[in-house]
Each structure stands twice: as C-alpha cells, then as structure tokens.
C-alpha positions, 0 to 999 in steps of 0.5 A: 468496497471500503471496510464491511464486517459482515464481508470480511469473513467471506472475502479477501481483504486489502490493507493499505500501508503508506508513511507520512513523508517530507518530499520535495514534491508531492503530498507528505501522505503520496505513498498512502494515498497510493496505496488506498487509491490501488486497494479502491481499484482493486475492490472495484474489479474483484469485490475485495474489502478494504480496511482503514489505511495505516497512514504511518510506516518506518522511514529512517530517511524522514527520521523528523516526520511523524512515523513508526520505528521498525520495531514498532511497524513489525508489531503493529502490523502484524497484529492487524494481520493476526486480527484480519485473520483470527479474529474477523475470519479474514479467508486472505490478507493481501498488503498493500505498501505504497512505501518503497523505505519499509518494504522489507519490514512489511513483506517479512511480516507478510511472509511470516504471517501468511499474508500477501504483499505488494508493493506500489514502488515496485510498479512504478520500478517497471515503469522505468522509475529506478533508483533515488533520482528517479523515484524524486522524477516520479513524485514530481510528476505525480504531484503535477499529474494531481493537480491537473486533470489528467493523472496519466501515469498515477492510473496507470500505476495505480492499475497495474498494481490493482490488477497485482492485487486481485492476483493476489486475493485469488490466490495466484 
C-alpha cells in the first residue's frame, strides 16, 4: 500500500531511503529501488503503508553525484520521522535503507527518534556479498538479473528483507 493519510494513524509505516550513485553496474538510483521494491513487499505481507522514497542520501564515495551531505541527511530525515510520528500520528517508523554508505547517519537518526531500522546491504551481506568487491559482484549481478526475466537473487533479498521489516512494524 503506497502512501494513505487516513492509514498512517492506524498503521505502521515504511520510509524507503536510497542514494543516486555512479556505478560501474547497475542503475545510478539501485539502492533506492531496492529499498522501495522491499517496503512494496513488505505492505503486500503485513498491510504497512509506504511513504514516497528519499531518493538522495550521503555518499562521500560519489561525492560528484547529486546527494546530500551527512549534516543535511541527519536533519532531513529526522524531520520526516518527527512528522510521520507527531504530526500524522504514525504508531511506528520503520526505515528502510538500501544504502550500505549512510547507514550509520540513518540508523543514529533511527536510534535517536525511536524509529525502526533496516538496512538492504545487510541482507545481502548474509548472502554472502561482504565487502567492496563483492558488493561491485552484486550490482553486476542485480544489473544483469534486471534486464532479464529471472531476478533470482534480488527477490530473494528483497524477501528477506520484507519479511525484516514486518518484524520490525510489529514490534519484534
């Protein structure tokens, strides 16, 4: 369920984070998409409401790309928190980053304003993509598994990370 203002008071509700990124493989916005497609997911298994996507994050690695500097991710978010929660009525924030670079930005924020966090990367840490060369490894293969008609590995992250999320929109 994308974004209802009649729903937000009674449900949890997913914010999708991402960044808009030179990669070698891939779509420049893959972590936002990433985090979109597993938000979706997760509304489709536990009735969750998701907001709009921040499309821009922190990325002191793609420092030429459009995005946001750390200060500036640290305000903007948490003041989309503040406003999902006090002003909407929002019972739980749960944010979903498909940024691996500004996690530790977002989760403070998380932390700091009682909000749930999880991260995309993380997912696909355990799936055995750790580390620099092999995270490049997964955007190769996500870009290949977009373009064709079998996403085998991308579902299964985006899954996992749903079922992650409905988790955390519960209260576990």
């Amino acid at each position: 369920m994308l974004y209802n203002h009649r729903e937000v008071r009674r449900k949890a509700v997913a914010l999708p984070i991402g960044s808009f990124e030179d990669r070698p493989e891939g779509p420049a916005a893959l972590d936002t998409l990433m985090a979109v497609a597993a938000a979706c997911e997760a509304s489709r298994l536990c009735g969750l409401v998701v907001t709009p996507p921040m499309s821009f994050g922190y990325s002191p690695m793609h420092k030429r790309w459009a995005g946001l500097s750390r200060e500036s991710l640290t305000l903007v978010v948490a003041e989309v928190v503040t406003s999902l929660k006090k002003r909407m009525g929002a019972p739980r924030v749960v944010i979903v980053d498909g940024h691996y670079g500004h996690k530790d930005v977002v989760r403070g924020v998380a932390e700091a304003l009682g909000a749930k966090y999880v991260n995309v990367w993380d997912v696909i840490t355990s799936k055995g993509f750790a580390g620099f060369e092999d995270s490049l490894r997964f955007e190769e293969i996500a870009a290949k598994e977009i373009a064709s008609d079998d996403p085998t590995i991308l579902i299964e992250v985006i899954r996992e990370t749903a079922t992650l999320i409905c988790s955390l929109a519960r209260g576990a």
